[in-house]
C-alpha positions in Angstrom: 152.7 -60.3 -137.1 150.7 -57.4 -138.9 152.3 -53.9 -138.5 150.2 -51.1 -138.9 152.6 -47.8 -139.7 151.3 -44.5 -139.6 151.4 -41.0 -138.6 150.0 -39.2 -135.6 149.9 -36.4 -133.0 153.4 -35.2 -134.9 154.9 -38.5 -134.6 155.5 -41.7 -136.3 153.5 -44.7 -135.3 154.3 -48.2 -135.1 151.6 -51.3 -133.8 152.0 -54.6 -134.2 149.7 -57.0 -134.5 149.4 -61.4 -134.6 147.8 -62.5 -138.0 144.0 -61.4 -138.0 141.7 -62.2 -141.1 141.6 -59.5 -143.2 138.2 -57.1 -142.0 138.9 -57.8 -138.1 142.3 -56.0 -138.5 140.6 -53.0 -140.4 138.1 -53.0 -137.8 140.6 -52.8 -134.9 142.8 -50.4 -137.0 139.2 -47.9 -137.5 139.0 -48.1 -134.1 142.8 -46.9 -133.4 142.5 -44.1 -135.9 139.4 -42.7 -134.1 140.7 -43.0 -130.7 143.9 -41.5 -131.0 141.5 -38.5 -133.1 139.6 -38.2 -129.9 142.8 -37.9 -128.4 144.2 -35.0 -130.8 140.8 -33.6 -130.8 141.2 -33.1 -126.8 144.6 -32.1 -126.1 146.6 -31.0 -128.8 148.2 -27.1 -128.8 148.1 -26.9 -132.5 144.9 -27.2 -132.7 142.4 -24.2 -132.7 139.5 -26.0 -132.2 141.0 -28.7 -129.2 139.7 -28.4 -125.7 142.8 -27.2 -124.3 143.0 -23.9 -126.7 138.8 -23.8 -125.6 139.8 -23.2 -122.1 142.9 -21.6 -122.4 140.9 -18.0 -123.5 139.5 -17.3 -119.6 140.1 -18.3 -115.7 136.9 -20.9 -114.9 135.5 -23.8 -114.5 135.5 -26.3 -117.6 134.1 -30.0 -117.9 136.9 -32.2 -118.8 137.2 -34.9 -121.3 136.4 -38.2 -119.5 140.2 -39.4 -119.6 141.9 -36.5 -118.4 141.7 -37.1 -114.6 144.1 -39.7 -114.6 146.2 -37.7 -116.4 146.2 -34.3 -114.4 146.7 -36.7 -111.5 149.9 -37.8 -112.5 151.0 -34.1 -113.2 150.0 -33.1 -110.0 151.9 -36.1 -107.5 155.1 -35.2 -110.2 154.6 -31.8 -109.7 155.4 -32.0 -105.9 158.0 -34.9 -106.0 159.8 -33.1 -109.2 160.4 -29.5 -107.2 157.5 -28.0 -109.2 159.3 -28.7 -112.3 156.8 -31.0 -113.9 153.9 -28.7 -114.6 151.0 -29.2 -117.8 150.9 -25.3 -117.4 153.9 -24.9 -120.1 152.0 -24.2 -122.9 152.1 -20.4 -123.0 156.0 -20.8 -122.4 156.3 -23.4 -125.2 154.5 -21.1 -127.5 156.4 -17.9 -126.7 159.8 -20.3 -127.3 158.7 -21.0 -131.0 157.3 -24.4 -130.4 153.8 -23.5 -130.9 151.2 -24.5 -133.7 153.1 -22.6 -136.6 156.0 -24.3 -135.8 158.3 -21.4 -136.5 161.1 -22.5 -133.6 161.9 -18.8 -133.1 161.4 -17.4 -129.9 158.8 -14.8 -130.6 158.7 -13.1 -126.5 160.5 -13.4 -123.2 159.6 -16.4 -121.1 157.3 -15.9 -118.2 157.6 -18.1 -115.5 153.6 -20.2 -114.9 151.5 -20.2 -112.3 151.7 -22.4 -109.6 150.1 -26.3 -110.3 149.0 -26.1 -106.9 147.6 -22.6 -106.8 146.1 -22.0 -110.1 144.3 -25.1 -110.2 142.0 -27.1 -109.2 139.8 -30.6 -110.5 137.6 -33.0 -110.0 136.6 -36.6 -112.0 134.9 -34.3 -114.2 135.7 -30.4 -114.2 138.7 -28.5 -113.8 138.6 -24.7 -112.1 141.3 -21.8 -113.7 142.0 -19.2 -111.3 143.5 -17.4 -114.3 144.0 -17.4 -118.0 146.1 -21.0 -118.6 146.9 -23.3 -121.9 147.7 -26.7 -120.7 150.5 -28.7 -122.6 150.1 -32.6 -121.5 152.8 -33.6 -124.3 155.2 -34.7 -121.4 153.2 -37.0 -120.6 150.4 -37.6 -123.2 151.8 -39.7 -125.7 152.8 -42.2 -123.3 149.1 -42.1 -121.8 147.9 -42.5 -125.1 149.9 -45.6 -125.5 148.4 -47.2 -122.7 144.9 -45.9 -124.0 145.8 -47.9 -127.1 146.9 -50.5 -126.0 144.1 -50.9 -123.2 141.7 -50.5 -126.0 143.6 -54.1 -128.3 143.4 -55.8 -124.9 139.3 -55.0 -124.8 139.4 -56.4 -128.4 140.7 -60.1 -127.6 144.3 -59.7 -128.5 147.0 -60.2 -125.7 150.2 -59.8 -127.7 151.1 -56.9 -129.8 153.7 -53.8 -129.8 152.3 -50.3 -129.6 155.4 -47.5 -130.4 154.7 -44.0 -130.8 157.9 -42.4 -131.7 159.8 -44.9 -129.8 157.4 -44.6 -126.4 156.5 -48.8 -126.0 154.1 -51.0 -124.6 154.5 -54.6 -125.2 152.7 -57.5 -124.5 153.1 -61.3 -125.4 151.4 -64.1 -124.0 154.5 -66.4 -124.7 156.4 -64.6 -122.2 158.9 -63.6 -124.8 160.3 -60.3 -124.2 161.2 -57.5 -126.5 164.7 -55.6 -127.5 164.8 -52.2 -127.8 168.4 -50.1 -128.6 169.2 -46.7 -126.1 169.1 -44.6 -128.9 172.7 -42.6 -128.5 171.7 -39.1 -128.4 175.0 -37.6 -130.2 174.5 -40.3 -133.1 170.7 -41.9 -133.8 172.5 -44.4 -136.1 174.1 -46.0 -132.8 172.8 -47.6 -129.5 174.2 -47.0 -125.8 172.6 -49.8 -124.8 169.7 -52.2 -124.8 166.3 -52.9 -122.5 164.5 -56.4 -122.8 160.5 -55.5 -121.9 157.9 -58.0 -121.5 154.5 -56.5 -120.2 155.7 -53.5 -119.9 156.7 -49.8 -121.1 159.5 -48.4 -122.1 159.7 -44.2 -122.7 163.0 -41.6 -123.2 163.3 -38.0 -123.0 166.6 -36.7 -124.6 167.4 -33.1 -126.0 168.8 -33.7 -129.7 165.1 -33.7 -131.3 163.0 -30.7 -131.7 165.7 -28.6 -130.8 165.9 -25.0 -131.8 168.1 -22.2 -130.8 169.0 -22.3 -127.2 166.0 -25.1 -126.5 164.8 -28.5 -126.7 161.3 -29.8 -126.6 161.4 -30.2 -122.6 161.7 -26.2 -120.8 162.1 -25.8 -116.9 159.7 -23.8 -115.9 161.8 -22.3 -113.4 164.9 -21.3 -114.9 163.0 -21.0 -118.1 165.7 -22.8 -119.9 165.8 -26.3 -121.4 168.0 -28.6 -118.9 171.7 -29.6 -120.3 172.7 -31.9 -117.6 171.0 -35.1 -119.0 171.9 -36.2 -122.9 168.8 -38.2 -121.9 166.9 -40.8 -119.4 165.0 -44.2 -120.3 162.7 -45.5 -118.2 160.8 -48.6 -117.8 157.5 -49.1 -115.7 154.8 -51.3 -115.9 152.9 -48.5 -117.9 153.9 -45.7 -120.7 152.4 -43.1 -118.9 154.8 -43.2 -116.0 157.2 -44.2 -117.6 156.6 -41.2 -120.0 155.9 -38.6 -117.6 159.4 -40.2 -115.1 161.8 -39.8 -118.7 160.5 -36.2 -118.7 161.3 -35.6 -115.0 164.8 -36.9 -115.1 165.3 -34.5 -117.7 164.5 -31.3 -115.2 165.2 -33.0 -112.4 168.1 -36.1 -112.5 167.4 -37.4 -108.7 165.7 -40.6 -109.3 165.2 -41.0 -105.6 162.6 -38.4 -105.8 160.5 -40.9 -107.7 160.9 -43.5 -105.2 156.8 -43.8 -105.1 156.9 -44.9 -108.5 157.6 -48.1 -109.6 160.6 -47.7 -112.9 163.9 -48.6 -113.4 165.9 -45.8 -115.6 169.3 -44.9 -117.3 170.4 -41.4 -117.2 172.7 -41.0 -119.8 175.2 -37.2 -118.3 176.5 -34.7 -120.8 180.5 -36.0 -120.2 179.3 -39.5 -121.4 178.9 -40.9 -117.7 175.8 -43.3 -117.1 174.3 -44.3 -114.3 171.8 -47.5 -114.2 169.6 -48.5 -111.6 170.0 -52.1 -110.1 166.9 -53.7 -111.7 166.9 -51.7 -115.3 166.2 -55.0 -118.0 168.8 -54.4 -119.5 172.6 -53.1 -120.0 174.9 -50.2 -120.6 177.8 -50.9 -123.6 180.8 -49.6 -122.5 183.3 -49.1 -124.6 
C-alpha cells in the first residue's frame, strides 16, 4: 500500500493507497488536494473569504455550492429526530465560546441560544433562504462528508480498495473482503483502547470531549442548554457511510438515545462518564472489560 499523510481542514490526514506507478498516484493525490480545497474554500469558519462567512453578513437568499444539499439534508432529518439539538446554526455560538478563527479558546460573550433550523431556514438543490443574520458551522458533520466525497472521488478513479482517515473519521474499502481494525480510542488515556471495530465497506466516526477542550467546553455545544454535554466520554459509530456515521457520533454526544436514530442504519458504543458502556447488538466489534 501507498500512504499519503498530510494535513487538512485543522486535522491530520491519512489515505491509503495499493501500489500505483509513480505519476498516476500524483495525479490522484493533485486531485485530493484540490477537492478537499474546494471543500475548505466552501465551508470553513476560519476562513474570511469561504461561502459560509459570505452569507453569514445578511438574512437572504444565497446559491449554494453544488454538494451542500445533501448535506443540509442530513442536518435537517437530525435536527428533528435529535430534539433540535443537532443544528449547522452553531457557528455564532462556537465563535462567542472562543472556538472561532483566532483560535483564542476564551469565551469572548454570553451564549445566545440560535434560531430555529426549521424556522430560520429554508433550501432547495441549489439556494438556501436566511430569514435572519446566520453563520452556518457543518464541522459536526463535514469532515465525515468529506470523507465520503474523497473516497467517492478514488472509486471514480479505478481504485476499489484503499483507507481514507481524517482525524480518525474512516472509510474503508477492500475488494478482498478483508476488513479493517480500528482501537476505541479511551477518552481518559489516548495511549489506550476501550475496545476495537472490524470495518469492511464501511465508516467508522467518534465524537468524545477530551480534544479541543477549553474552559468549561468541548468542541460539541448544545444549543439548548448552551453547554457542552458531560454525560457521554464519547460515542462510535459505524454506518455504511462517514457522513452518518459522523453526524450520529455527534448526536449521541447531545443526545444519548440511540433509538431516536432508529431511521438510520449504524451500530454505536456510548462510552458514560462512570466508565459504563453500552453496545448495540450488531456493533463489529467488542468492548474490553477489564
Amino acid at each position: 500500500m501507498l500512504s499519503h499523510k498530510f494535513l487538512a481542514i485543522g486535522t491530520q490526514w491519512q489515505i491509503d493507497l495499493p501500489i500505483l506507478k509513480s505519476h498516476r498516484f500524483q495525479e490522484i493525490i493533485t486531485k485530493i488536494n484540490s477537492r478537499i480545497q474546494e471543500f475548505d474554500n466552501n465551508y470553513s469558519r476560519f476562513s474570511d473569504a469561504s461561502w459560509v462567512n459570505k452569507i453569514s453578513k445578511a438574512p437572504g437568499t444565497y446559491k449554494t455550492p453544488h454538494d451542500f444539499y445533501p448535506l443540509i439534508e442530513i442536518y435537517k432529518r437530525l435536527f428533528i429526530l435529535s430534539n433540535r439539538k443537532f443544528t449547522p446554526l452553531i457557528g455564532q455560538i462556537m465563535e462567542d465560546a472562543g472556538y472561532g478563527k483566532e483560535y483564542t479558546l476564551k469565551q469572548k460573550k454570553e451564549l445566545t441560544t440560535p434560531p430555529d433550523l426549521t424556522d430560520c431556514v429554508k433550501f432547495t438543490e441549489n439556494q438556501i433562504i436566511f430569514k435572519e443574520k446566520t453563520l452556518l458551522d457543518v464541522g459536526a458533520a463535514g469532515k465525515g462528508y468529506l470523507v465520503d466525497i474523497i473516497s467517492k472521488l478514488l472509486v471514480s478513479e479505478g481504485i476499489n480498495s484503499f483507507c481514507v482517515d481524517a482525524g480518525g473519521d474512516i472509510y474503508y474499502k477492500s475488494i478482498n473482503n478483508s476488513p479493517l481494525k480500528v482501537g476505541l480510542e479511551d477518552p481518559d488515556d489516548i495511549t489506550l483502547a476501550i475496545g476495537v471495530a472490524q470495518i469492511l465497506d464501511e465508516s467508522i466516526c467518534a465524537s468524545a470531549g477530551n480534544r479541543r477542550k477549553w474552559g468549561e467546553f468541548h468542541h460539541t455545544i448544545d444549543p439548548i442548554t448552551l453547554k457542552s454535554p458531560t454525560s457521554l466520554k464519547g460515542a462510535w459509530v459505524v454506518a455504511p457511510s462517514a457522513l452518518i456515521a459522523d453526524a450520529l457520533a455527534t448526536c449521541l454526544i447531545l443526545d444519548p438515545h440511540p433509538e431516536h436514530y432508529k431511521d438510520f442504519k449504524f451500530e454505536c458504543v456510548l462510552l458514560y462518564k462512570d466508565n459504563k458502556a453500552f453496545i448495540t447488538q450488531g456493533f463489529p466489534g467488542e468492548i474490553f472489560t477489564s
